[in-house]
N, C-alpha and C positions, 0 to 999 in steps of 0.2 A: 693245887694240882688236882687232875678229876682223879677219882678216882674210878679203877678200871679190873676187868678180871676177863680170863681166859678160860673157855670149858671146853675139855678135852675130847669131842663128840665123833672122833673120825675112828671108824675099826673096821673089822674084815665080816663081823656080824657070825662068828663063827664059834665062838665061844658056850654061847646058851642054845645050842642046839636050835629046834622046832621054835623055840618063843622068838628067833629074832628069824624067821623064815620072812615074813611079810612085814616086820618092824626091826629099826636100828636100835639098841642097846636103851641109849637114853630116854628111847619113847616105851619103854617098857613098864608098865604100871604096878606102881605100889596103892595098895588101897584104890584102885581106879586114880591114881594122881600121876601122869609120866615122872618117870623118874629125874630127868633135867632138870625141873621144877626143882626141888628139894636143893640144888644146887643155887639156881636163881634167885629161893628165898633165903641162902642167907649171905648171897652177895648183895638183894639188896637193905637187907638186913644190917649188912656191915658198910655202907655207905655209897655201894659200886654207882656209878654213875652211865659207865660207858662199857659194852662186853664183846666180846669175839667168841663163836663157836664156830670149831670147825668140822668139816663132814666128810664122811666118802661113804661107806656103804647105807644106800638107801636116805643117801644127806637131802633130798629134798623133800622127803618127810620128816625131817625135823626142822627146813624152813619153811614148810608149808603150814607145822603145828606153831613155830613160833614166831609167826609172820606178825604177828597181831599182839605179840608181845608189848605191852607197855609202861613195865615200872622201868624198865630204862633202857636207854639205848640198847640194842644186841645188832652188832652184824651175824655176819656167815662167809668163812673164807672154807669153798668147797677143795677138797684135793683130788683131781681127775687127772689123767687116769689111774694114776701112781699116787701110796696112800705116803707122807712123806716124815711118817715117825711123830713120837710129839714134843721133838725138840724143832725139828725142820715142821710140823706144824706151826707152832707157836710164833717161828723164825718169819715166817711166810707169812703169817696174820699181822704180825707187826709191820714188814716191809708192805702190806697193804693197806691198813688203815692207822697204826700208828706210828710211833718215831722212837728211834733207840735214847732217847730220851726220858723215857717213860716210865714206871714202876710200875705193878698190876699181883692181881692176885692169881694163880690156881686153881681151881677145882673143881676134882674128879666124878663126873657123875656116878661113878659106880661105886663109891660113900656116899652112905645117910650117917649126917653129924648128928650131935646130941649136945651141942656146946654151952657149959656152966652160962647163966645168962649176963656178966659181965665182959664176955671175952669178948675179943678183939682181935683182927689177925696183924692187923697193920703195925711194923716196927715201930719203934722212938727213933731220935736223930741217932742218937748214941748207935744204934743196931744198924741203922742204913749203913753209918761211916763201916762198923765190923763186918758187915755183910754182904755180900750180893746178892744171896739167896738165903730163906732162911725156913726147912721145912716145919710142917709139924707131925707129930712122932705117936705113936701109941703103940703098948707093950705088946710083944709079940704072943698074941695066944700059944697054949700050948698044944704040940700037935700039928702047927702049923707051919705051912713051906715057904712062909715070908724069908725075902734077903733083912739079914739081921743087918742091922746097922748100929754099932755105938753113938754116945751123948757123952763128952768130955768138956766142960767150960761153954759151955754154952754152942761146939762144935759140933757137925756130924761125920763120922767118918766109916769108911766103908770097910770092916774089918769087925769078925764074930760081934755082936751085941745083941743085947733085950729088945730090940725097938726097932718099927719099920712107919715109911712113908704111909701119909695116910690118904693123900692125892691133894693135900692143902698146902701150898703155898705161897711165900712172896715174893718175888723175883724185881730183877733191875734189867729192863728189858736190855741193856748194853753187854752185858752178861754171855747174850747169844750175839753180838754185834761180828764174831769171827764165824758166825755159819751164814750159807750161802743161802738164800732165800730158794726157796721151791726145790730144794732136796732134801731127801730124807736125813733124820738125825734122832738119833736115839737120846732121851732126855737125862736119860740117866748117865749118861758118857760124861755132860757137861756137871752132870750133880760131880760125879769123882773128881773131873779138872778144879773145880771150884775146893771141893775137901781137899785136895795136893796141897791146894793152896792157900787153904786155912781161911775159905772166905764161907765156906756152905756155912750158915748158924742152923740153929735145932732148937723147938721147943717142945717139950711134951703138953698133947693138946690136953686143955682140960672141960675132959668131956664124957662123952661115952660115944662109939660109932658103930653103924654096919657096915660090911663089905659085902656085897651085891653082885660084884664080880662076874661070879661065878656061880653058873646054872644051877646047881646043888642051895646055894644061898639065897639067891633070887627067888627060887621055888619057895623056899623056908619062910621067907617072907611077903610073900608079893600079894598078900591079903591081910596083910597089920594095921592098924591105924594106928599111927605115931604121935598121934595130935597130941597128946597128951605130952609127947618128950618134947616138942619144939614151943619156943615162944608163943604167946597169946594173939598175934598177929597174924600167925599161921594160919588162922579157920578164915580170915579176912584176903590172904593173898591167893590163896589155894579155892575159894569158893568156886571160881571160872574157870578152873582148870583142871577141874574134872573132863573122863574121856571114857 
């Protein structure tokens, strides 16, 4: 099966203040590197084959930067004029270029990973059969206004815990097969249906991340060189995409 991943690239541009005045979120530079990139290298790092981004504010400057993309396929399923969540995202990208059929990865541009260099995000048989979805998890800083979510048997459920979403995960694209294509849907609605029903799995990622998020962290960062935390392949995928 190819394997395939999802980057979550549509928003209101509203969040970081001035920095996203004339740029979208994901084209925002770490070290001069947009920040999408960081996501790309470790889908294709982790095998991706095939990708879907999706856009709405200022989305054709992120197909115009990653027109020319070429470690692996990337569409672009734009949301005009209504931005449609990113569960009705995701819902919408699939009903365009792939099939509910399908299994695919996650992730959020707005985490930079740091992942032990064994990991792998892709299930075993075993976890597909337990799962439909299955996040991964880092401890909730302290101080911090993350929704807490518990980790019971390998579960995740939506009630007081240590631990929140970290924008990685693996999904069964049939999972969304009861939402309607090109309306909005909030992705976390379908996370809790899935935990009712004992199918959400959970891993604590092992790694180290940042969240970028948010204009305060972004600032904090946005002149780091991380070379150092990411694989040796890094200084090789990133040379040309500098901006």
């Amino acid at each position: 099966m190819t394997r395939k991943a999802f980057f979550p690239c549509a928003g209101f541009g509203k969040r970081m203040g001035e920095w996203t005045a004339s740029l979208p979120k994901p084209l925002l530079k770490i070290h001069n590197i947009p920040l999408i990139y960081y996501s790309l290298f470790h889908a294709k790092t982790w095998g991706v084959q095939e990708g879907i981004a999706n856009t709405h504010y200022l989305g054709e400057k992120i197909e115009k930067t990653l027109g020319n993309f070429s470690e692996f396929k990337l569409q672009f399923s734009p949301e005009k004029p209504e931005i449609l969540g990113t569960g009705g995202g995701i819902r919408t990208g699939i009903e365009r270029y792939w099939s509910l059929k399908d299994e695919f990865l996650v992730l959020n541009p707005d985490f930079i990973l740091f992942p032990e260099p064994s990991f792998s995000p892709w299930p075993n048989e075993e976890e597909k059969k337990n799962f439909d979805c299955i996040l991964y998890l880092g401890e909730v800083p302290k101080g911090a206004g993350y929704t807490g979510l518990s980790l019971a048997n390998e579960r995740v459920y939506f009630e007081p815990g240590g631990y929140f979403y970290l924008g990685l995960s693996w999904m069964k694209a049939e999972s969304l097969a009861e939402l309607e294509p090109n309306r909005s849907y909030d992705l976390a609605d379908l996370f809790r249906k899935l935990s009712k029903q004992n199918r959400l799995g959970g891993k604590i990622f092992p790694g180290t991340f940042l969240d970028l998020g948010e204009k305060e962290f972004y600032e904090a960062n946005k002149d780091r060189d991380f070379s150092d935390r990411l694989s040796a392949s890094w200084l090789d995928f990133s040379r040309d995409k500098e901006s």
